[in-house]
TIFINU-509546 format. One record per residue (C-alpha): chain; x, y, z; residue number from 1; residue in one letter. Coordinates in nm, 3 decimals. Example, Ala and Ser with C-alpha at 12.3 -4.5 7.8 and 13.67 -1.06 7.14 Angstrom:
> A;1.230;-0.450;0.780;1;a
> A;1.367;-0.106;0.714;2;s
END
This chain:
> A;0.123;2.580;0.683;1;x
> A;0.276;2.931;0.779;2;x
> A;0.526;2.778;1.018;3;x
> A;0.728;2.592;0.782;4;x
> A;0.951;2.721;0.486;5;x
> A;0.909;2.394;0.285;6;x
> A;0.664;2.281;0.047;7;x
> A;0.563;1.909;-0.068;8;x
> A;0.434;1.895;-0.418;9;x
> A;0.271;1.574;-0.559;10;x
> A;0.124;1.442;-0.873;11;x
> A;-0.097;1.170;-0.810;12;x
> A;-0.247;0.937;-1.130;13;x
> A;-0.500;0.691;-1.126;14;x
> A;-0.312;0.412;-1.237;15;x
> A;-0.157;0.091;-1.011;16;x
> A;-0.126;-0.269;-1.057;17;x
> A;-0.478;-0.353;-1.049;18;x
> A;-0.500;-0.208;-1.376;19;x
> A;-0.299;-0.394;-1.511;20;x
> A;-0.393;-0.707;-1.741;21;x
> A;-0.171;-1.016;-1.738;22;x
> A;0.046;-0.872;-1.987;23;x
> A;0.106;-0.576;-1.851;24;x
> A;0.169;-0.720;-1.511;25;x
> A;0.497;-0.435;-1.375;26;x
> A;0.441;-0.148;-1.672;27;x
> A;0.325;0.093;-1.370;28;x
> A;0.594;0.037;-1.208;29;x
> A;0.825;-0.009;-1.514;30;x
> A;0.691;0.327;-1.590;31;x
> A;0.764;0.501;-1.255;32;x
> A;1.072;0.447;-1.285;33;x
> A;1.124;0.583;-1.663;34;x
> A;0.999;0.919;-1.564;35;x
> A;1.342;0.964;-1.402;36;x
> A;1.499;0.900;-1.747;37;x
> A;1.486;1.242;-1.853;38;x
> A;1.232;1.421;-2.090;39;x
> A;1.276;1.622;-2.379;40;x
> A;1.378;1.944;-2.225;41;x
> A;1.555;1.793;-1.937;42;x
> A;1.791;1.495;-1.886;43;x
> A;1.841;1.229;-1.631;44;x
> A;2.162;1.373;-1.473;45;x
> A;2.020;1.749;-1.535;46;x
> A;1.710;1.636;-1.311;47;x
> A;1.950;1.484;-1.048;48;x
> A;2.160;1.801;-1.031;49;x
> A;1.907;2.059;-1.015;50;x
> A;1.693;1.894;-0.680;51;x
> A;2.040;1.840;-0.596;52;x
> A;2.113;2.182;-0.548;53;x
> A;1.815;2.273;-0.476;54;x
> A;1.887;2.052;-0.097;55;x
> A;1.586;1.891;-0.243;56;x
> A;1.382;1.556;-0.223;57;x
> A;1.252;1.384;-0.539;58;x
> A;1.121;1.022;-0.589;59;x
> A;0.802;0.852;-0.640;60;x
> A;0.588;0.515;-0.522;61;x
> A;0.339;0.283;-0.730;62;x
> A;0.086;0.141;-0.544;63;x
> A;-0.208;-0.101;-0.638;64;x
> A;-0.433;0.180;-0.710;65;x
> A;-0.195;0.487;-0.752;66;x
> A;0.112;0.622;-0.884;67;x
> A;0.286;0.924;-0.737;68;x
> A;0.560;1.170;-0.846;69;x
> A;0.657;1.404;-0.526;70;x
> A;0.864;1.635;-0.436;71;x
> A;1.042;1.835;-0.112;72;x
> A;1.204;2.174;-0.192;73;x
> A;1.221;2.515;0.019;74;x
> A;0.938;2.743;-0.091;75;x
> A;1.157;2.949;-0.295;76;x
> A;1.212;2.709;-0.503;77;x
> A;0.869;2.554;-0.582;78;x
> A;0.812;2.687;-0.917;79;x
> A;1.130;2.519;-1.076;80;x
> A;1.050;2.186;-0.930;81;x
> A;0.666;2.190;-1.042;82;x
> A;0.791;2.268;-1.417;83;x
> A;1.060;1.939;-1.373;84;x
> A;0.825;1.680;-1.224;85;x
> A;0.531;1.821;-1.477;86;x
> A;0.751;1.712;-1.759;87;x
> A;0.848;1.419;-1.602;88;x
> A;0.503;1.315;-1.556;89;x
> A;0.369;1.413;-1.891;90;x
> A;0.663;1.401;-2.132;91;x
> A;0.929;1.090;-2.026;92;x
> A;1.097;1.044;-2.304;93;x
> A;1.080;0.630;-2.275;94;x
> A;1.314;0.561;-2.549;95;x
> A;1.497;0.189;-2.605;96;x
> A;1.848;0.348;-2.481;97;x
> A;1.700;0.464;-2.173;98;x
> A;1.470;0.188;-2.119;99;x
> A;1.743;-0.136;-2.181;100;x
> A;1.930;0.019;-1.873;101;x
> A;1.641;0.074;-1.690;102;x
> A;1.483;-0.224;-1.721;103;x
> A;1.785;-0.400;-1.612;104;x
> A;1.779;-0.190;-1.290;105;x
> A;1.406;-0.295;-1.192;106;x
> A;1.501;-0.694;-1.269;107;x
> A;1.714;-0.659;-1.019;108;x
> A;1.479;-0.460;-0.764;109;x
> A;1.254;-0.795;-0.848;110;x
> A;1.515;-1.007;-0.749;111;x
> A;1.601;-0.814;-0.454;112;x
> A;1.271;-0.855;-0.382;113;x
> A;1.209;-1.206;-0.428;114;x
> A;1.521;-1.251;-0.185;115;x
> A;1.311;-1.077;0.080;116;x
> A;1.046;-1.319;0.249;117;x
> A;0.909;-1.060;0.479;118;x
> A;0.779;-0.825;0.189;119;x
> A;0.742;-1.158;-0.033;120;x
> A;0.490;-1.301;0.166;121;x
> A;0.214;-1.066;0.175;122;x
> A;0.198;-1.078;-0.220;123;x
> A;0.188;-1.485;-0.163;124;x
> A;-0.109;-1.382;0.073;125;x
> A;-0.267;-1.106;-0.143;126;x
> A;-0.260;-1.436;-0.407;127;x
> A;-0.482;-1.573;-0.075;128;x
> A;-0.718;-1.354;-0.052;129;x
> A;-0.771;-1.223;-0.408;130;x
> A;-0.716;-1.470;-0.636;131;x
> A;-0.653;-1.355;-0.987;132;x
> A;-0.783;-1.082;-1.005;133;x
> A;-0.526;-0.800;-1.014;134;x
> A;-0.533;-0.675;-0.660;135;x
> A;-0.381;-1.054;-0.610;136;x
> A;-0.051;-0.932;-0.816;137;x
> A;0.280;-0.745;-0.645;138;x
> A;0.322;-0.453;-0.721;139;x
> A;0.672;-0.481;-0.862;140;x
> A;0.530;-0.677;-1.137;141;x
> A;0.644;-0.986;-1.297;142;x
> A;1.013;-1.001;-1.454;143;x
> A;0.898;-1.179;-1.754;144;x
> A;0.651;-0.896;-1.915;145;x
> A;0.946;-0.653;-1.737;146;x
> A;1.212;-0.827;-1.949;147;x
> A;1.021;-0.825;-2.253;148;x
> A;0.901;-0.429;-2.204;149;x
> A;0.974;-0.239;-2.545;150;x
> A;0.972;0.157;-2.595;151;x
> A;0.651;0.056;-2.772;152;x
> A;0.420;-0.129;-2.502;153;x
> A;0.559;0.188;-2.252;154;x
> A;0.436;0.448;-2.465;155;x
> A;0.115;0.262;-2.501;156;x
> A;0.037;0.193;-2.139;157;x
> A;0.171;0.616;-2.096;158;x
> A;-0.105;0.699;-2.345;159;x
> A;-0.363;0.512;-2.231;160;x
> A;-0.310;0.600;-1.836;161;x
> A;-0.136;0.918;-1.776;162;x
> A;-0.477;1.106;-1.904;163;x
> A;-0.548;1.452;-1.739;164;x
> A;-0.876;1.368;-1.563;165;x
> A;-0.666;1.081;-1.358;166;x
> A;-0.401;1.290;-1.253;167;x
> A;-0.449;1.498;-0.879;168;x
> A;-0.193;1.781;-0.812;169;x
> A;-0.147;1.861;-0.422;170;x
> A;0.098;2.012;-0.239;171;x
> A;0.129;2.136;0.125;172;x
> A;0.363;2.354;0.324;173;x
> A;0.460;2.712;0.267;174;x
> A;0.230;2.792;-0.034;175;x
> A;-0.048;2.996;-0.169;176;x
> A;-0.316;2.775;-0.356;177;x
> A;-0.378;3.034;-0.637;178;x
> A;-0.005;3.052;-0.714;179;x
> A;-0.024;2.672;-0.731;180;x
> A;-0.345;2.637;-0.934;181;x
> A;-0.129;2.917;-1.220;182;x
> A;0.154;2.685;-1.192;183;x
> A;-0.074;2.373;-1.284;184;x
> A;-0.235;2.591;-1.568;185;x
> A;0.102;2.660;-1.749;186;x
> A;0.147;2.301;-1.815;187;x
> A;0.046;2.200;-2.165;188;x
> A;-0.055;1.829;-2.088;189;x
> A;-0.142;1.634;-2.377;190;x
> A;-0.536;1.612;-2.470;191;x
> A;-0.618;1.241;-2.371;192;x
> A;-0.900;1.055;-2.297;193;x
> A;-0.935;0.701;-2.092;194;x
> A;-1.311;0.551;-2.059;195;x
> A;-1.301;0.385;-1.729;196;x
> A;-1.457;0.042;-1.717;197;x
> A;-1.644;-0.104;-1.468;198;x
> A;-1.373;-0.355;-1.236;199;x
> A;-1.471;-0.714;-1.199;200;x
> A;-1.499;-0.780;-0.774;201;x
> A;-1.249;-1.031;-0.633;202;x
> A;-1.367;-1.388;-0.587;203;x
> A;-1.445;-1.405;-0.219;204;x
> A;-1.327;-1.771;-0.157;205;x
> A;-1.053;-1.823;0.086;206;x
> A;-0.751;-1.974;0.020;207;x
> A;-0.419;-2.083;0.136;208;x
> A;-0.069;-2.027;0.024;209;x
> A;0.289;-2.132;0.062;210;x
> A;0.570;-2.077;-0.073;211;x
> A;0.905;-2.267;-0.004;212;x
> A;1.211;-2.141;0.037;213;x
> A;1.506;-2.174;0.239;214;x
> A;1.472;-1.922;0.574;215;x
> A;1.570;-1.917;0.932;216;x
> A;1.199;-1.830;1.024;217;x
> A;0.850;-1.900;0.852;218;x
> A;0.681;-1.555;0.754;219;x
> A;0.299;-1.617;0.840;220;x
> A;0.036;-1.367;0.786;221;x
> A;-0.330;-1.463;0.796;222;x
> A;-0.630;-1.245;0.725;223;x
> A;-0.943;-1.169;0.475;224;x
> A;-1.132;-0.935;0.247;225;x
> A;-1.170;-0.597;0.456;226;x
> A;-1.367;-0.220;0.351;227;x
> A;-1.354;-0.029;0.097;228;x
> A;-1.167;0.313;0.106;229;x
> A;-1.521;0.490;0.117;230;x
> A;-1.703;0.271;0.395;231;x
> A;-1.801;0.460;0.675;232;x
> A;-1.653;0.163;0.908;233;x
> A;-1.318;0.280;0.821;234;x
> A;-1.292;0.505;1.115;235;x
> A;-1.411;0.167;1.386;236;x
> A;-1.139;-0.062;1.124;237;x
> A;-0.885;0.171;1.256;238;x
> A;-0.947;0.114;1.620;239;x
> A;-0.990;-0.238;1.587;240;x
> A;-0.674;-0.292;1.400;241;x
> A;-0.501;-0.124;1.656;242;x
> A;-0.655;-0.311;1.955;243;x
> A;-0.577;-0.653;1.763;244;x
> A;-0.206;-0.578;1.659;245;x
> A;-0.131;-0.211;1.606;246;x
> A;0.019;-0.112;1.863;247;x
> A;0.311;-0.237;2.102;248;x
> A;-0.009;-0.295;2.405;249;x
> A;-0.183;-0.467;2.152;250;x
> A;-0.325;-0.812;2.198;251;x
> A;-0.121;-0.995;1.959;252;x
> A;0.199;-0.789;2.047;253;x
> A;0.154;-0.858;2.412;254;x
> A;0.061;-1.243;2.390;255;x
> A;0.307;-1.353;2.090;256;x
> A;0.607;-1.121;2.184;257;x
> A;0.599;-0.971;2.543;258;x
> A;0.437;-1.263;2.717;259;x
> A;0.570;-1.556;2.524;260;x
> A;0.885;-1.453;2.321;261;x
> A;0.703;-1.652;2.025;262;x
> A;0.800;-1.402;1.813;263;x
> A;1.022;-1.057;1.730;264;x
> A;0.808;-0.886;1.451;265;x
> A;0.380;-0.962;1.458;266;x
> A;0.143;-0.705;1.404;267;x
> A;-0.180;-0.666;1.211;268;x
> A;-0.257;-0.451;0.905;269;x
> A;-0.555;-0.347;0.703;270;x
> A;-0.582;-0.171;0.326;271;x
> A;-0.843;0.006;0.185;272;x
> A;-0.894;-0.003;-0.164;273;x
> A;-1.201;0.129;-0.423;274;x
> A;-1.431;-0.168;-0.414;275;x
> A;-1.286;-0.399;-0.140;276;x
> A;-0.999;-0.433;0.131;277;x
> A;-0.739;-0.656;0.296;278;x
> A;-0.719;-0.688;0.708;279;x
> A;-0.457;-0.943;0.792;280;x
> A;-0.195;-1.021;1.072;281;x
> A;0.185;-1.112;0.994;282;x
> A;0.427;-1.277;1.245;283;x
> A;0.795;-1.405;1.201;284;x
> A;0.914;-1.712;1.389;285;x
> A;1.159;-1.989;1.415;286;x
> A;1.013;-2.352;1.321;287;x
> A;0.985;-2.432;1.635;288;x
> A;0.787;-2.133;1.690;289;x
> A;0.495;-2.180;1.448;290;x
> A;0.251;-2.385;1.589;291;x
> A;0.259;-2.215;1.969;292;x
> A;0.233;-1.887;1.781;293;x
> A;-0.019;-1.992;1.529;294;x
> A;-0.191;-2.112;1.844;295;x
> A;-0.210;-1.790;2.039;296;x
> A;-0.317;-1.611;1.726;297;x
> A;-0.598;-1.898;1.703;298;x
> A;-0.716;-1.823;2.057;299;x
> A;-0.696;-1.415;2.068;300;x
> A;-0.914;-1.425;1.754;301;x
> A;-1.184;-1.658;1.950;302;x
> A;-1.129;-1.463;2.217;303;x
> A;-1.183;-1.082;2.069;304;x
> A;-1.507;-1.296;1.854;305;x
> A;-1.653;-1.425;2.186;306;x
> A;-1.593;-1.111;2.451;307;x
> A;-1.562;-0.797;2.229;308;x
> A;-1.300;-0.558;2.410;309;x
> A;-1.315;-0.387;2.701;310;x
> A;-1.395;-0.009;2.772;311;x
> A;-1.010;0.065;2.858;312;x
> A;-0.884;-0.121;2.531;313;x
> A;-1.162;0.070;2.304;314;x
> A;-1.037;0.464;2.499;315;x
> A;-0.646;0.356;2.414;316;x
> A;-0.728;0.219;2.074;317;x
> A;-0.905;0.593;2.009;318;x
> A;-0.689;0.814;2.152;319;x
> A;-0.396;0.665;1.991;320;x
> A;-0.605;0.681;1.639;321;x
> A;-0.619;1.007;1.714;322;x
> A;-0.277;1.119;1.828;323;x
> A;-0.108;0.934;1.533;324;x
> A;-0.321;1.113;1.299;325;x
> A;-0.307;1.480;1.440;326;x
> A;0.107;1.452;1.526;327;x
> A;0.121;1.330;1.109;328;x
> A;-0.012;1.680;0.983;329;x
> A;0.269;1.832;1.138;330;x
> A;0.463;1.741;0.778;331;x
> A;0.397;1.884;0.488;332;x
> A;0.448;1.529;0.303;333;x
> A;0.162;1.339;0.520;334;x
> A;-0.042;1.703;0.436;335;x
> A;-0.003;1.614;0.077;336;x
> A;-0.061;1.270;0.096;337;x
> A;-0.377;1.317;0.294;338;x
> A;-0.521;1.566;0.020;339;x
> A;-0.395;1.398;-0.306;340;x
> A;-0.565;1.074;-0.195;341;x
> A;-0.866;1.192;-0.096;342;x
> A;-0.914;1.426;-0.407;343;x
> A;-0.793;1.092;-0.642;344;x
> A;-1.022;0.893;-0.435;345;x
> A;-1.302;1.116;-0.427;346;x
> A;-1.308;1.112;-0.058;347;x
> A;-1.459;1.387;0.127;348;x
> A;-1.199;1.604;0.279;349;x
> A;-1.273;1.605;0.613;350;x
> A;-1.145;1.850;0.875;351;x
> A;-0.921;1.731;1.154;352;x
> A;-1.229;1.829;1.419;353;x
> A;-1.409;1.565;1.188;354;x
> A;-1.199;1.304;1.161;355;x
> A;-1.162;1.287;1.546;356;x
> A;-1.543;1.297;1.574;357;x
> A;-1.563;0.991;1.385;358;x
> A;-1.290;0.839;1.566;359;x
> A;-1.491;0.941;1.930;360;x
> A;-1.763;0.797;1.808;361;x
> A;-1.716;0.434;1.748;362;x
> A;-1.843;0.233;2.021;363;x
> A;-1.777;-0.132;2.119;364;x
> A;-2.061;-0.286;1.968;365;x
> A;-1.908;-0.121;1.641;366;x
> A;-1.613;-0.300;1.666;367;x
> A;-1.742;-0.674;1.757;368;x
> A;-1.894;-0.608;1.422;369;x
> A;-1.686;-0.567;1.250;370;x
> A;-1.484;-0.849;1.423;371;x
> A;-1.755;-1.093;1.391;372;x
> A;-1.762;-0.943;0.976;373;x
> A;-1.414;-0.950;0.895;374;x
> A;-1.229;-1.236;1.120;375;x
> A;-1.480;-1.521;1.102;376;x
> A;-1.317;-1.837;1.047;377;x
> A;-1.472;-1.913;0.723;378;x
> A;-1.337;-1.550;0.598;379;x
> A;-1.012;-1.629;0.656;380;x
> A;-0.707;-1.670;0.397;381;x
> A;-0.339;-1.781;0.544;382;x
> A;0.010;-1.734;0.373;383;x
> A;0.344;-1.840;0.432;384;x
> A;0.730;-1.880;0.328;385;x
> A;0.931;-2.099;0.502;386;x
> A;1.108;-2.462;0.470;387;x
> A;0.839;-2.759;0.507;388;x
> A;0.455;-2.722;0.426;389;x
> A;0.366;-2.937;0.682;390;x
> A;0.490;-2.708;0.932;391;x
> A;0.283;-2.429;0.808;392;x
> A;0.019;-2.701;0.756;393;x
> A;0.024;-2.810;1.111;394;x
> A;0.049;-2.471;1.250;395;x
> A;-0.288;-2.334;1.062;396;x
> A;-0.510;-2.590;1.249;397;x
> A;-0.619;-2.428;1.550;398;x
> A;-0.761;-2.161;1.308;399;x
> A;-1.019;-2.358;1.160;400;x
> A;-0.972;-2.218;0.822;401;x
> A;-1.269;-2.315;0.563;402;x
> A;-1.032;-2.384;0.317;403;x
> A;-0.921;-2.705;0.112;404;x
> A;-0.556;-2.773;0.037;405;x
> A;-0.260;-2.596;0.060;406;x
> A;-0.160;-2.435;-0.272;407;x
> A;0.219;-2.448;-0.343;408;x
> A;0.312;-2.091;-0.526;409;x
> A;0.588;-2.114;-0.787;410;x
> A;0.924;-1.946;-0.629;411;x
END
């Protein structure tokens, strides 16, 4: 990107909470978080003090799937922070000093958390929609297995997932890729090996959750299964999401919030991951609020299954696909992002002119579809955290879920 000065770097490993086992449920995270502890040539504070005056960014995100270390620095300065965040990523030092403070400081990111019913609630619905399997579990991991985290088990679960051929290196910005590639091949990275099993697919059935707790409003989000990262549909997914809740002239948006003041915050989502994805809609409401809501979501679902969308909808839904997308590689960070994913993934990387393409190309009968495919009824998981389960009980009706009882979640 000759226009900028700046450069994001990234270091992208294969490793998430759906790896995880029971036992293990929050090491990734856990983990994350101990590569800021310092290595052996570098310590915490020294790490903090040279991005620091660098005028640099450094920090890092663990996702169900992926763990990255990334950083922002002027292009002058890129060779320093690759050698840092390499030895961060391959050599934390993950000793019991280090880790008894840290640990303390991600029980209380959990509890944070746990405090928070508008994240809380879509981990109560990925419970929905997955089940046990490990795509069900947050992200932040459980504080149990975090309390009980040794040097030991983090060294172990370093070993056995930091391994080179899971580990992506991008970068975008002010850069030459052959001066990056010698950077990556000064590295000495330690010679490990990790034979990747075959994951066991998510059980299908839907489901329904709540969780009590004391709130002013009940957080509601209801969806299903969606695509994997590598489905071709992807591209029509987008432009449906968008015509169903994405955008502020969105259906839901306009009905629940605009039309009706039902509601401050509702949109709809969807996630791609390797075998499978989640497509869902969350909304926020008073208790007064849940059943008209509920309601209106009820009836814009029967009514985008029954008539499709119209030709205007479809031509906004695209062209705002599109814009978002193009206005994004303007930063060097959603450059990076783009290419360490896709390279992790093993995504073709496709060229703006292509990704439009696709985007031009999906017609209406694309997306009833995938509406009739992904928003059935009998697809469809429902979540919530509020006060009284019969609220949320009441409320789900009009859906005509295929589901049996409400199951309680433990707080």
């Amino acid at each position: 990107m000759p226009t900028v000065r700046s450069v994001t770097l990234g270091f992208w490993i294969a490793t998430g909470s759906a790896e995880e086992t029971v036992d293990e449920a929050g090491l990734s995270h856990l983990v994350e978080h101990m590569l800021f502890r310092g290595t052996a040539r570098y310590g915490s504070l020294e790490i903090d003090q040279i991005f620091d005056t660098m005028g640099a960014e450094l920090n890092a995100g663990t996702g169900k799937e992926s763990t990255s270390v990334y950083a922002r620095v002027i292009d002058d300065h890129l060779p320093q922070a690759f050698d840092v965040v390499a030895d961060m990523v391959w050599n934390p030092r993950l000793g019991d000093d280090d880790l008894a403070n840290e640990r303390e400081i991600v029980l209380e990111e959990i509890a944070m958390y746990e405090d928070d019913p508008q994240d809380r609630v879509f981990d109560v619905f990925g419970e929905a929609v997955f089940g046990d399997h490990p795509l069900g579990r947050a992200v932040i991991g459980s504080a149990d297995v975090v309390g009980a985290s040794t040097s030991e088990s983090l060294h172990r679960f370093h070993a056995a997932h930091y391994v080179p051929h899971q580990v992506v290196i991008a970068a975008a910005g002010s850069l030459e890729h052959d001066a990056v590639v010698e950077l990556a091949k000064a590295v000495e990275i330690p010679d490990r090996t990790k034979t990747a099993g075959v994951p066991a697919l998510p059980d299908p059935t839907p489901r329904v959750r709540f969780l009590r707790k004391d709130t002013e409003q009940y957080h509601l989000v209801v969806g299903g299964p969606g695509l994997a990262r590598d489905d071709e549909r992807r591209f029509a997914l987008r432009v449906l999401d968008n015509i169903l809740g994405g955008t502020s002239s969105s259906r839901l948006f306009q009905e629940i919030r605009e039309h009706r003041g039902l509601a401050y915050n509702v949109f709809s989502f969807q996630s791609l991951y390797a075998h499978t994805g989640q497509i869902g809609l969350y909304l926020g409401t008073r208790p007064d609020n849940v059943a008209p809501a509920l309601q209106v979501v009820a009836d814009e679902l029967e009514r985008l299954r029954g008539g499709g969308v119209t030709d205007d909808e479809l031509e906004r839904s695209k062209e705002n696909v599109k814009g978002r997308i193009v206005l994004s590689l303007e930063s060097t960070a959603s450059r990076m992002n783009r290419l360490g994913a896709a390279v992790l993934n093993g995504l073709p990387l496709l060229s703006v002119d292509e990704v439009v393409h696709r985007i031009e190309a999906v017609t209406i009968d694309d997306v009833a579809e995938l509406t009739s495919e992904l928003l059935g009824p009998e697809r469809l998981s429902a979540a919530a955290i509020g006060t009284d389960e019969d609220v949320f009980r009441a409320g789900i009706e009009p859906l005509g879920l295929t589901v049996g009882a409400v199951e309680g979640v433990r707080a």
